[in-house]
N, C-alpha and C positions, 0 to 999 in steps of 0.2 A: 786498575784492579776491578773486576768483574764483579757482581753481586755476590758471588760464592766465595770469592777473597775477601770479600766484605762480612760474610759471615764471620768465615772460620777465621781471622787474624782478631773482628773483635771476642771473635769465644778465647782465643788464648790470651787476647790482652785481659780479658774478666779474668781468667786464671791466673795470670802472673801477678795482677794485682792481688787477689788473693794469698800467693805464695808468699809476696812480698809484704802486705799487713800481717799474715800469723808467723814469719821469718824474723820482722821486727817488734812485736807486739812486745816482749820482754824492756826491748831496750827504752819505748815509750811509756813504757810504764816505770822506768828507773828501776829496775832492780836495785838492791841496796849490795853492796860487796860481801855483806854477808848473807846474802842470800844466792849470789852466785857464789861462795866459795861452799855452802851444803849442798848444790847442783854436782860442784866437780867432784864432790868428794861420795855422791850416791853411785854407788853400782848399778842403778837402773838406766844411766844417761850414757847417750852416746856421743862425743864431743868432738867436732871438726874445729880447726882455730887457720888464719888466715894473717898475714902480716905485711904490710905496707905502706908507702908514704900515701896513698891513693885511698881513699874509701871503699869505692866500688872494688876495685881491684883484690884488697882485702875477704871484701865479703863473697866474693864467686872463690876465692884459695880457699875461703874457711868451708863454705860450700864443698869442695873437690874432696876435700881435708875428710869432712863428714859423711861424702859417699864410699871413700876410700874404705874407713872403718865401718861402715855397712857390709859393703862388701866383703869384710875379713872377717866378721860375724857371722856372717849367714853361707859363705862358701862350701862349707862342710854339709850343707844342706840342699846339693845343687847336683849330687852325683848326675842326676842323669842327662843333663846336659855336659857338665864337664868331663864325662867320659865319652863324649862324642866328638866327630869333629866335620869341619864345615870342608864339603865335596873333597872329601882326602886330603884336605890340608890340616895339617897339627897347627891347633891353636893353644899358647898359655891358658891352664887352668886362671893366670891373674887378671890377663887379656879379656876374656871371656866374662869374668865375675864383674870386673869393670864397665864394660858393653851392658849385660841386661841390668846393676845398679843406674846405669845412667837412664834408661829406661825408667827409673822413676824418680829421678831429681829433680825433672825439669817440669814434671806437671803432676804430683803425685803424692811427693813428700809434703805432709801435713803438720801443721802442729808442731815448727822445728823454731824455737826460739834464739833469740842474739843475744849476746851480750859485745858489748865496748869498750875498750878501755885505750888508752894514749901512754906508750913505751917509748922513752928517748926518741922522742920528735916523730914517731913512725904512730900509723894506726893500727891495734888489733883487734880483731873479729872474733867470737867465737859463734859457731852454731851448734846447738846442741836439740836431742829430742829424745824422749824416754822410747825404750827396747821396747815394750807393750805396742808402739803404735807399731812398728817393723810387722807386727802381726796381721793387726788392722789392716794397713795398705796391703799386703799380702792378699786377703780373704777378698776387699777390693775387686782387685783384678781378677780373681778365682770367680768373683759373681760376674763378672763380663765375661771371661771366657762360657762358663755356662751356661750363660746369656744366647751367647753366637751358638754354640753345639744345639740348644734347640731349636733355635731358629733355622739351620740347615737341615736336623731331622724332619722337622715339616715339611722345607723345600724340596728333601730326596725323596719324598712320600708324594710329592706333588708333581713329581719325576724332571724338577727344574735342577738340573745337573749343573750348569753354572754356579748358583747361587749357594749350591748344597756346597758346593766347593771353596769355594768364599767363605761360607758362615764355617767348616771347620778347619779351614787352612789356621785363618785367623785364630779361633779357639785353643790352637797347636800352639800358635808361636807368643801367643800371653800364656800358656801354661808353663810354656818351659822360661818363664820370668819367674815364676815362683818355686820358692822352696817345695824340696819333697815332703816333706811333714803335714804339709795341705794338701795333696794331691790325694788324696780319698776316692775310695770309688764311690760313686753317687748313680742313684737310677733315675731317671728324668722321662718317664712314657717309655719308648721303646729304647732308652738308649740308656743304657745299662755300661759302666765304663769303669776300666779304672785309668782317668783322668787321661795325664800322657799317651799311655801306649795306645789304650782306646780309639784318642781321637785321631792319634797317626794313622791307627788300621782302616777308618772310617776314608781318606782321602787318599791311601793307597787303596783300596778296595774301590773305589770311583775311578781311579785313574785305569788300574787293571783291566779295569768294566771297560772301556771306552777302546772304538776302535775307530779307523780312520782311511776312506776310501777315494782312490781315485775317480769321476765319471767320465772328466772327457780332458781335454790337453790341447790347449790352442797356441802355436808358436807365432808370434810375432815382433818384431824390431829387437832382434836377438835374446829371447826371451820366449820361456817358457810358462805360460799361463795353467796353473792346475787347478781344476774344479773339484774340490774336494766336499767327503758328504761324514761329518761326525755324527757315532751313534753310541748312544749306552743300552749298553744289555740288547742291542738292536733296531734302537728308537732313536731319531735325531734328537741334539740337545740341542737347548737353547741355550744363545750368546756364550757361547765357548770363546775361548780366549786361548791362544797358543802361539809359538813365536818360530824362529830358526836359531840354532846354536851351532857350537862346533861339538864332533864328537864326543866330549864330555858333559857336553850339556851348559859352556860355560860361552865366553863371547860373545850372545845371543843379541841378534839383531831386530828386525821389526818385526814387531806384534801382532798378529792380524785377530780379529773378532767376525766369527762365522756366527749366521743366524739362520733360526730352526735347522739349525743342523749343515747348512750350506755356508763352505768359505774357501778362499782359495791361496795358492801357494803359488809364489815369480820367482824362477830359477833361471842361471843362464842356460840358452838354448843348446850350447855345447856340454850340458850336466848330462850323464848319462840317470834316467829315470830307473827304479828297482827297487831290491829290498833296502839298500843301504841310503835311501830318500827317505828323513825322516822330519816329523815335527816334535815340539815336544811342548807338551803342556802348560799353560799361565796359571799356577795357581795361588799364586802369593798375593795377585791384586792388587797390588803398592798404590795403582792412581786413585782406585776407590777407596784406598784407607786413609787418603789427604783431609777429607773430614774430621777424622776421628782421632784427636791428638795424641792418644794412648797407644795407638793400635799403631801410628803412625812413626811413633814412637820406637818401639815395638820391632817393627819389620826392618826400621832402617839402622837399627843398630842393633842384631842380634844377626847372628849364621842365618841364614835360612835352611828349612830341612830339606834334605833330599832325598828324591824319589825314581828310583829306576823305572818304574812303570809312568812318570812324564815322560818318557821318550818313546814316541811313537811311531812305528814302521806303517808305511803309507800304502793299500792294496791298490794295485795297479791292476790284477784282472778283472779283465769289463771295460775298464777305460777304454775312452775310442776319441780319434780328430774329430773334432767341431767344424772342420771344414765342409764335411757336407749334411748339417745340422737343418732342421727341419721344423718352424713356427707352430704351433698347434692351437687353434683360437677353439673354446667352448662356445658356439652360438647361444645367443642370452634364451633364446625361447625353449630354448629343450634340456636344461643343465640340469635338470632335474631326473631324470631318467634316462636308459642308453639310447644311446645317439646312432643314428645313420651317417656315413659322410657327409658332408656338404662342403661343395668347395674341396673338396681332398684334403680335408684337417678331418681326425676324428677324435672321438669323445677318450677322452684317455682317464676318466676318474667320474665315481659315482657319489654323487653328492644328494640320494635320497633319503638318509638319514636324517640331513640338516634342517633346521626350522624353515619354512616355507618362505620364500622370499617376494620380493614383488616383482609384479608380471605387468607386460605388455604388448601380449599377443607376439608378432613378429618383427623383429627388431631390423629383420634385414641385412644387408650383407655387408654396408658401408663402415659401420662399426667396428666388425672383424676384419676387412680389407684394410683399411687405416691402421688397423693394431700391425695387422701382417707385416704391412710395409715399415711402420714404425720399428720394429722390430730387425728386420732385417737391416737397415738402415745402421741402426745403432747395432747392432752385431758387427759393421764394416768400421762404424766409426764416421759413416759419410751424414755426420750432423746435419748439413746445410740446406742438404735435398730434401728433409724431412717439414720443411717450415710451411709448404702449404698445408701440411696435417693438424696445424696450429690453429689455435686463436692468438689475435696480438699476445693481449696476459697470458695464457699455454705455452704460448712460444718466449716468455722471459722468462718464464718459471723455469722451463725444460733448460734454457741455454745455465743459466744457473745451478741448473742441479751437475748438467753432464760435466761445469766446470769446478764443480764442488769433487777438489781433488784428481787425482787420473782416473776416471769413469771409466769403469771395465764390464759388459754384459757377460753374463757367467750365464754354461750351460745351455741348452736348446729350451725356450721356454714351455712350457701348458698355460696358454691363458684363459682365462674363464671373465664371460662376459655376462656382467648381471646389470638389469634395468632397475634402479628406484630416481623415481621420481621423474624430475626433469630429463635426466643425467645415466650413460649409460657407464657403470665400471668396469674397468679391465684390471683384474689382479691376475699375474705382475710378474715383472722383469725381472728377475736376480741380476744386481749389481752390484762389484766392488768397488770403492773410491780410496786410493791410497793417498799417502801425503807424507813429502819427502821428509820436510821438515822434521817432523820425529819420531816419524818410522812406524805409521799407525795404518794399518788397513778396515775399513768396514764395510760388513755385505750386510744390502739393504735390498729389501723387495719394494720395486719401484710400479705406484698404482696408478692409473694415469681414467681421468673423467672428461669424458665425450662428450660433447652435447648435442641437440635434435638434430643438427645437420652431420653429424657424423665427424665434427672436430676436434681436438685435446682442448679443452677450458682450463684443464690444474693436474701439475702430476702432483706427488706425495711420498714418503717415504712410510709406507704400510707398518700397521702392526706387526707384534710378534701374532705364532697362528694361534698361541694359547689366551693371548689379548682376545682378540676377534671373536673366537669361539667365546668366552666366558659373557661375552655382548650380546652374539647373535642365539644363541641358547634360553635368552631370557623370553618364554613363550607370553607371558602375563606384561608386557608390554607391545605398545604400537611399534610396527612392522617398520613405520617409516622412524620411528624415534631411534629405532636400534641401528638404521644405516647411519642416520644424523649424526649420534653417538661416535660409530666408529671413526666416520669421515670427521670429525671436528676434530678428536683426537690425533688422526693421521698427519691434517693442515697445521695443527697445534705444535707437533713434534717436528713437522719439513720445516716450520716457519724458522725456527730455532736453528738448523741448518743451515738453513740459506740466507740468514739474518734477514728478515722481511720484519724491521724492526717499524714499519706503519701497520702492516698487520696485530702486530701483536697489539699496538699502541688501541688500535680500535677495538679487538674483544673484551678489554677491561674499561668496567664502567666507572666514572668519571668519579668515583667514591668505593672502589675496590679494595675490599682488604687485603693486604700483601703483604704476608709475614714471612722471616726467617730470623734465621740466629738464636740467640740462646737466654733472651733477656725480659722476665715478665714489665708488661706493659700497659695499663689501661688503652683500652682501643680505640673510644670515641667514636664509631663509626654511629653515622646516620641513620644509615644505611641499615645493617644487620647488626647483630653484635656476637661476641659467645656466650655460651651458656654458662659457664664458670672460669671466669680467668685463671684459676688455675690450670686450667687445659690447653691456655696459651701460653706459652714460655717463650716466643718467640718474636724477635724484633717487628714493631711494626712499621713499613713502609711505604709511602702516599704513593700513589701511580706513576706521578713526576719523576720519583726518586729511583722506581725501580725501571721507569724507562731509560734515565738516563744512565743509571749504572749497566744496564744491557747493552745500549748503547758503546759506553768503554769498552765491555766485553767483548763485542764483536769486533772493537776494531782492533782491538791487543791478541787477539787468536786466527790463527792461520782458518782455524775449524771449530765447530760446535760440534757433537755428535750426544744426541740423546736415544736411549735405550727405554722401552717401558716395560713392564712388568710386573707378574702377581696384582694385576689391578681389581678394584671392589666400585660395581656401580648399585648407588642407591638412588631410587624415586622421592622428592620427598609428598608424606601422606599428606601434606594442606595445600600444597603446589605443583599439581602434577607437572609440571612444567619445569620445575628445576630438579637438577639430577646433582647427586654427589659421586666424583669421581675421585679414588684411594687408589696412588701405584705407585709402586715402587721404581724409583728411576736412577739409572743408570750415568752419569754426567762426565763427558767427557770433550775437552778442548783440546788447544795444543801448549797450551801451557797449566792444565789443573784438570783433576778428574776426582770425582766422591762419587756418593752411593747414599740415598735417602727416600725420603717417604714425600711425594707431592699428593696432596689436597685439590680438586678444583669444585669449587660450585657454581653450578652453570645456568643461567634461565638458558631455554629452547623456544619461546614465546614465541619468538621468530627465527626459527631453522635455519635458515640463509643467514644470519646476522645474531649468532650464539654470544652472550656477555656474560663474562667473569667475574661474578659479584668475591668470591673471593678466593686465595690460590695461597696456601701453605705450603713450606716446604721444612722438613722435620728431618736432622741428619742421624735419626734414631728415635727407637719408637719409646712414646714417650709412659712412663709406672703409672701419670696419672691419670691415664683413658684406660678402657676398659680392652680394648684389641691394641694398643700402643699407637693407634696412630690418629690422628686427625679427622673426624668425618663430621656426614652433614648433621649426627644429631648433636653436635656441639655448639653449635648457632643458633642464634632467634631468626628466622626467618619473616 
């Protein structure tokens, strides 16, 4: 069990225990028999009963018993789901009422009392709980869904198309959990709804928006490789997710996840290529709702909606063979301005906008010769000949990355080569890394750091470009802090991929605070502390414990794959030296995938050798901070 099974099994075991002291809270109390015979006989109670030689056995019937009559209660108040039906298939109005009640017996129903009693040698259960709270839990969930609908009106404003898709798929499918009588139109900023319909049109109108293009088409070992480029309204999105189905959009096979807009599609070679080549959209999100036990809840036992505009017909004009594809290195001394050839690579993008970066005169050719070949190399696949381009470490890193998965070079790259420091960068390769085992593909920009002699020292798995930019934009900080920044991040996020579990072992220092989960704590740290325990709610864990549960994790997962996100860097004002880093991250293995908020605070005291005084991880953002999530002004420093 991984760190993240370790959360979320103890946030449900806290819940069940819950369910289960206010389940039996009556019968420890003794009710007296005449206090449960005024319970049976009020018309505000709703009464499941359950019958058995067995105890438990008993109490999950009376349980059934008790959702059952919810169910029959509130059915007449569900039109708009029950007059629907899941991808043209007719489903029972009773089928149905059943599925979304059960959506909240298991972690939802509050306040539902026992009684006991013993019938010729058998035991019976009763569960009972007053019709007022039906309401309750109801408004509940109505605040979570409205929860999610703003939280994606931001991200669509932010033009983070993913996430927008995410926060109202989700909002769609807790809405249609609840009765119509709640569904109210409500205004919330810009997003003005009446509940349902609203938020359907909000994620039909995203899907609509989105179009989907062929660039280039490489066949090899009977197989078709497509380089695909997703855009909304014209603009790549980030971390889309979309998969293959069969013509109705059902049987759908592996997943792939395209980034900044780049992903790509394996067909067999014998497929004729057209309009009738299609993808069709991931918007339900099921790995990232494993966090979230309501939601989870939710998705896996209700219809999902359907949407004609997820299926997406793929443009094929423009596409061209890769076969005679063409390297294009930005020489590090001139990226700033347009370029003259050199070397017959030319300047293919103008980066005078961007905040100035660091210089060092002329870099020389060996830099971009090395990329070139590096490059072409890995376009053939001929790994082995590339190893004098290495350093020892370069070259374990690299054989690790290209075996992380079936390592695929996507498209004719543009690289751009920038000097700080010691170290010259070269961003980056687009690559895909599939993995059979559960049918996951992800495209990753692979960044690779040179050193004085013109070697690979480290590749990495780059930012997203909206990460990077929201870094290097910061003009009120040091020039060299903001590459540091990025590159720790980058190292941070490969490490976790490639399980470089003594890396990680090293950035945390020997007294780091390491929370997750869902349970307040005193912290005891030495070290720093928080500023108000109420802002921490979440388990704390000594270094030891979360190496060693990482540890398990990587060795029980085929893959690791992390995504970053909507990230917030803060300075802090009495340390310039230590920085607070807020992102939202993406978390995906091959057995378990969520969606939460990570925390890091970092001294840079010494750049080369970054330590993790403390690293949160929050599976939603939390009422009692001010922006919901974790950051550095929560700490004593």
């Amino acid at each position: 069990m991984n760190y993240r099974h370790y959360a979320f099994y103890q946030r449900l075991a806290v819940l069940a225990l819950l369910v289960m002291t206010s389940s039996s809270l009556f019968a420890q109390n003794k009710i007296t028999q005449k206090q449960w015979e005024a319970i049976q006989q009020d018309e505000h109670y709703l009464i499941g009963s359950g019958r058995s030689a067995n105890l438990e056995e008993a109490r999950q019937l009376a349980m059934a018993d008790l959702a059952g009559r919810i169910s029959s209660k509130v059915e007449s108040q569900f039109s708009h789901v029950l007059q629907s039906s899941a991808k043209g298939k007719n489903v029972s109005s009773e089928s149905k009422m059943n599925s979304i009640i059960q959506t909240y017996s298991s972690v939802t129903l509050n306040n539902v009392g026992e009684y006991q009693a013993k019938e010729k040698g058998q035991v019976v259960v009763y569960r009972y709980m007053k019709d007022s709270e039906l309401r309750s839990m109801f408004r509940r969930r109505i605040n979570l869904a409205k929860k999610w609908a703003r939280e994606a009106t931001y991200q669509l404003k932010d033009e983070k198309i993913g996430d927008a898709l995410q926060g109202y798929y989700w909002s769609l499918a807790l809405l249609r959990s609840c009765p119509d009588p709640e569904l109210e139109t409500v205004e919330e900023e810009s997003l003005e709804i009446n509940m349902v319909q609203g938020i359907y049109n909000r994620v039909k109108d995203i899907l609509t928006d989105m179009t989907v293009k062929a660039t280039s088409v490489d066949t090899e070992d009977g197989q078709q490789r497509v380089t695909l480029e997703f855009l909304h309204k014209g603009k790549p999105v980030v971390n889309f997710n979309y998969k293959t189905c069969d013509k109705k959009g059902n049987d759908c096979g592996e997943i792939y996840t395209a980034k900044d807009g780049v992903g790509e599609l394996i067909i067999p070679a014998n497929e004729k290529l057209g309009k009738q080549t299609v993808v069709w959209a991931e918007y339900e999100f099921r790995d990232e709702a494993n966090i979230h036990s309501e939601i989870r809840e939710v998705l896996e036992k209700t219809d999902p909606v359907p949407f004609a505009a997820a299926k997406m017909a793929i443009d094929f004009s423009g596409c061209k063979s890769t076969s005679g594809y063409e390297v294009q290195v930005l020489p590090a001394n001139n990226i700033h301005a347009p370029m003259s050839d050199t070397n017959d690579m030319k300047a293919v993008v103008d980066d005078s906008d961007r905040p100035q970066q660091a210089k060092s005169g002329s870099v020389g050719n060996s830099c971009a010769e090395t990329m070139k070949a590096v490059s072409e190399g890995m376009k053939a696949r001929n790994y082995a000949s590339l190893k004098p381009h290495f350093t020892s470490e370069g070259w374990d890193m690299f054989n690790k990355l290209v075996n992380y998965g079936d390592a695929k070079m996507l498209k004719s790259p543009t690289l751009q080569l920038t000097v700080c420091g010691d170290y010259t960068v070269c961003r980056s390769i687009p690559m895909s890394f599939t993995f059979k085992g559960n049918h996951r593909t992800f495209t990753e920009d692979v960044v690779f750091y040179l050193n004085q002699e013109g070697k690979i020292c480290e590749v990495a798995f780059g930012l997203e470009a909206a990460a990077v930019n929201d870094i290097m934009y910061r003009d009120a900080w040091d020039e060299y802090a903001r590459y540091t920044m990025v590159h720790f991040l980058e190292t941070y996020k490969t490490a976790y991929a490639l399980k470089r579990l003594d890396y990680i072992s090293s950035i945390f220092s020997n007294d780091a605070l390491i929370i997750t989960g869902s349970i307040v704590k005193s912290t005891g740290n030495r070290e720093l502390g928080p500023t108000k325990t109420a802002h921490v709610k979440y388990t704390r864990q000594t270094k030891e414990e979360y190496i060693n549960s990482l540890k398990r994790c990587f060795a029980g997962n085929e893959y690791v794959n992390i995504h970053f996100g909507d990230n917030i860097v803060r300075r802090s004002t009495t340390k310039p030296n230590v920085y607070g880093i807020q992102i939202k991250q993406d978390y995906f293995s091959s057995r378990y995938g969520d969606t939460g908020y990570l925390f890091l605070l970092i001294d840079f005291e010494k750049p080369k050798e970054p330590l993790i005084h403390v690293r949160t991880w929050q599976p939603d953002k939390d009422p009692n901070i001010k922006d919901g999530r974790i950051g550095i002004n929560d700490f004593l420093l």
